[in-house]
N, C-alpha and C positions, 0 to 999 in steps of 0.2 A: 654881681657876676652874671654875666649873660650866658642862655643855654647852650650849648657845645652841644649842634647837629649833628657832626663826627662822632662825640661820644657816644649821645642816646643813640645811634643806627648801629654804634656795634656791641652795644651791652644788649638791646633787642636781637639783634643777630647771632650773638654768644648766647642766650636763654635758649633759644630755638634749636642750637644744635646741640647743646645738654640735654637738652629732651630728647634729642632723635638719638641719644645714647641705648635709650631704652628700648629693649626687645619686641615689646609687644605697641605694634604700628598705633593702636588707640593712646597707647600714653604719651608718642611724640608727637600730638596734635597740640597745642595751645592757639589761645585766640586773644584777640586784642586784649581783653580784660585783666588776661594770664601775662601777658608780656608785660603791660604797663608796672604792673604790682611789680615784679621782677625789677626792672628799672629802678622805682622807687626805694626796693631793697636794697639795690647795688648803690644809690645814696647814703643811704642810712648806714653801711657798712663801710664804705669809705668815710664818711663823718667821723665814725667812733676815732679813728685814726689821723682824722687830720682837722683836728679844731673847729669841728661842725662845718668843715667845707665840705659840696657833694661834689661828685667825680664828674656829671653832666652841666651843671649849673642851673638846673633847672627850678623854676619856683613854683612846689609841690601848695597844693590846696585842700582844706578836708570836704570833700564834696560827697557827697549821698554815701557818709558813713566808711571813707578811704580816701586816700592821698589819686588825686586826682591833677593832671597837666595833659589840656588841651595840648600842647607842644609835643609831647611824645605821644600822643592818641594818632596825632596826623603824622607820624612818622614811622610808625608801623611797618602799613604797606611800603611806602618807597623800602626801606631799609631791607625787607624781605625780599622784595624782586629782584632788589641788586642783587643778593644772590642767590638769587633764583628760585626760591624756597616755592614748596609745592600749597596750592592755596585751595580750599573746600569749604564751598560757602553753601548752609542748610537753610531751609524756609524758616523762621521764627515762628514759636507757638505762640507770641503776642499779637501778633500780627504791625509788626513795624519790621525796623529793617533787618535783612539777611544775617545769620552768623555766620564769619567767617572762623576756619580753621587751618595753620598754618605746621607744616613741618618739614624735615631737613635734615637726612644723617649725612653726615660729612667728615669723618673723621682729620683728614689734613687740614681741613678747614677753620675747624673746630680748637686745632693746634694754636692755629697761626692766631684766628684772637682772643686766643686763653692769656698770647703770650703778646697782645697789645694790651693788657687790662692788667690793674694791680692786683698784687696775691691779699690785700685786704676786703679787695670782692671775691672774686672766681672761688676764694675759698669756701666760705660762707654759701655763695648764693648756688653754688654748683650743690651743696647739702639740701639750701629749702628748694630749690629746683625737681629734685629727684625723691624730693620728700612730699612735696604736696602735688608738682606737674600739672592739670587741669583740674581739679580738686579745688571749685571755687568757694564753695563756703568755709571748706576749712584754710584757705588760702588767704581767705577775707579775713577769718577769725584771727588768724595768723598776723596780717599785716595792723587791723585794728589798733590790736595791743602794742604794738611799736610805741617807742616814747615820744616820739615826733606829735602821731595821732594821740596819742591818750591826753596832751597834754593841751592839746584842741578842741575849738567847737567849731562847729560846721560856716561854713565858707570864709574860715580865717589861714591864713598861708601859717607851712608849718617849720619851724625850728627844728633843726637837725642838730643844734648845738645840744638840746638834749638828749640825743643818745651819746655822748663824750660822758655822760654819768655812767654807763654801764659797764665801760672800759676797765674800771679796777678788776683786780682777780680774774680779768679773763685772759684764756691764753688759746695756741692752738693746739687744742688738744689730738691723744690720737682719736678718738671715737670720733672728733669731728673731723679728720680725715677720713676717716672709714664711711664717716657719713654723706661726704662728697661726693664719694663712689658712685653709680650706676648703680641698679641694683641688679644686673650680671654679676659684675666687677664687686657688689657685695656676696650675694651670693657666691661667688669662688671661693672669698676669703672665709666668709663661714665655714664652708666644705670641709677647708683646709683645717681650720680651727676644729672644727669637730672631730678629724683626726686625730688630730694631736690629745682630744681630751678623751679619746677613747684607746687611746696608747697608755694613756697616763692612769687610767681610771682600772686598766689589765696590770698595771706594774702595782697601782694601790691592792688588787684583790689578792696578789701573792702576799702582803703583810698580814700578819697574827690580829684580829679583831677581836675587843673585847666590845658584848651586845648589853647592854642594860636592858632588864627586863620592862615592861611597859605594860602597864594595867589598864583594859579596858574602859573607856568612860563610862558612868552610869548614866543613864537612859533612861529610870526610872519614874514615877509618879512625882517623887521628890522633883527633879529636874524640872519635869515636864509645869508642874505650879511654879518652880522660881521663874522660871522663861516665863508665862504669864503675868506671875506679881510682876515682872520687870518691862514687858508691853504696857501695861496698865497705867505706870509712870508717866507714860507719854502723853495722855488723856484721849478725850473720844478720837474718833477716826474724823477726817475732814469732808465735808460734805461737800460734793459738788452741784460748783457755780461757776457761772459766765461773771467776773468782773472786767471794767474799765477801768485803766488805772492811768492818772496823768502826772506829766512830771515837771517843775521848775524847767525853765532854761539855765538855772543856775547849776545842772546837775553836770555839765557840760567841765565847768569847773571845780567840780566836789574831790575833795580830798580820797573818796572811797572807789571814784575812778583812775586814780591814779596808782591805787593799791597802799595808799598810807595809811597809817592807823588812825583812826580819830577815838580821842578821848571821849 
């Protein structure tokens, strides 16, 4: 299956105006690094749903520790300018090239291709979108563990057929609607919520209470030695050192990065 340029330009262009949902102008900045991963997401979660096919057709690689396609790197910018997204490029502290930083509230816009794209993406990725936003380490951490990646070692193309394993028992739930939200559009709902349990919480204090009495803990000398005998268990304290530590290339494939048990 070959990559759909159509696709990846409007799953990058849908990421971007999820962000510009967000109130506070810093969090609707992403930048290549933030879009691609997003992309990659919107794979993976079409997958689950459609027999390890992805929505773009693109063929992801595990490069410097993440799902990595030159093909949606260089499609970033085109797909932003078309429309017209606002673009802020910083000097690098490494000294190589400029970061760029992109964003874009649009709300019609925003509609229209929510409502070219499956409800097997938008749902899901409109959640980590607004949950991680430029938040690259934890974004990284995030995409890592995917089953795609986990089940990789570095510069081999990744199977999306496995994430179709994770698909049992899952469903959509409401918290992961709630979690789709903005966090405006969550915040209201809380608000709202907090009402209602502070209605509920005045209709509980009219009811008749029965208090069980509650005896103070002892604090005692007593206490104070079993806390001790029970540090003591642990043995001395660890002494610090600078180690090296190196590892197989075989760990790439270890059953304990996969999260299984080993005997």
């Amino acid at each position: 299956m070959a990559a759909d340029i159509n696709k990846i330009d409007l799953v990058i262009q849908y990421a971007l105006l999820v962000a510009g949902e967000e109130d506070d102008f810093f969090n609707q900045q992403l930048g290549p690094i933030h879009l691609i991963k997003y992309v990659y997401l919107a794979d993976m979660f079409y997958a689950r749903r459609n027999q390890g096919e992805t929505f773009t057709g693109v063929d992801w690689t595990f490069y410097n520790f993440g799902p990595w396609s030159q093909t949606v790197h260089s499609r970033v910018e085109p797909a932003l300018v078309a429309i017209m997204a606002n673009k802020q490029s910083f000097e690098s502290d490494y000294g190589d090239e400029d970061w760029h930083r992109w964003n874009l509230r649009n709300e019609r816009l925003l509609a229209d291709k929510k409502g070219s794209l499956p409800a097997a993406i938008t749902l899901r990725l409109d959640r980590d979108i607004h949950k991680y936003l430029k938040d690259t380490p934890s974004l990284l951490d995030y995409v890592y563990k995917t089953p795609p990646m986990i089940h990789a070692a570095p510069n081999e193309h990744l199977d999306f057929s496995l994430a179709c394993e994770q698909m049992d028992g899952e469903s959509d739930s409401p918290k992961l609607r709630i979690e789709s939200l903005s966090n405006k559009k969550q915040k209201k709902f809380k608000e709202k919520m907090s009402t209602l349990r502070e209605e509920f919480q005045k209709r509980k204090a009219n009811k008749p209470k029965l208090v069980s009495p509650v005896e103070e803990p002892r604090h005692d000398d007593v206490f104070i030695e079993g806390v001790k005998w029970l540090e003591s268990l642990a043995g001395d304290d660890f002494s610090s050192k600078k180690l090296t530590v190196k590892f197989s290339p075989d760990v790439w494939k270890s059953k304990t990065r996969k999260g299984e048990d080993v005997s």
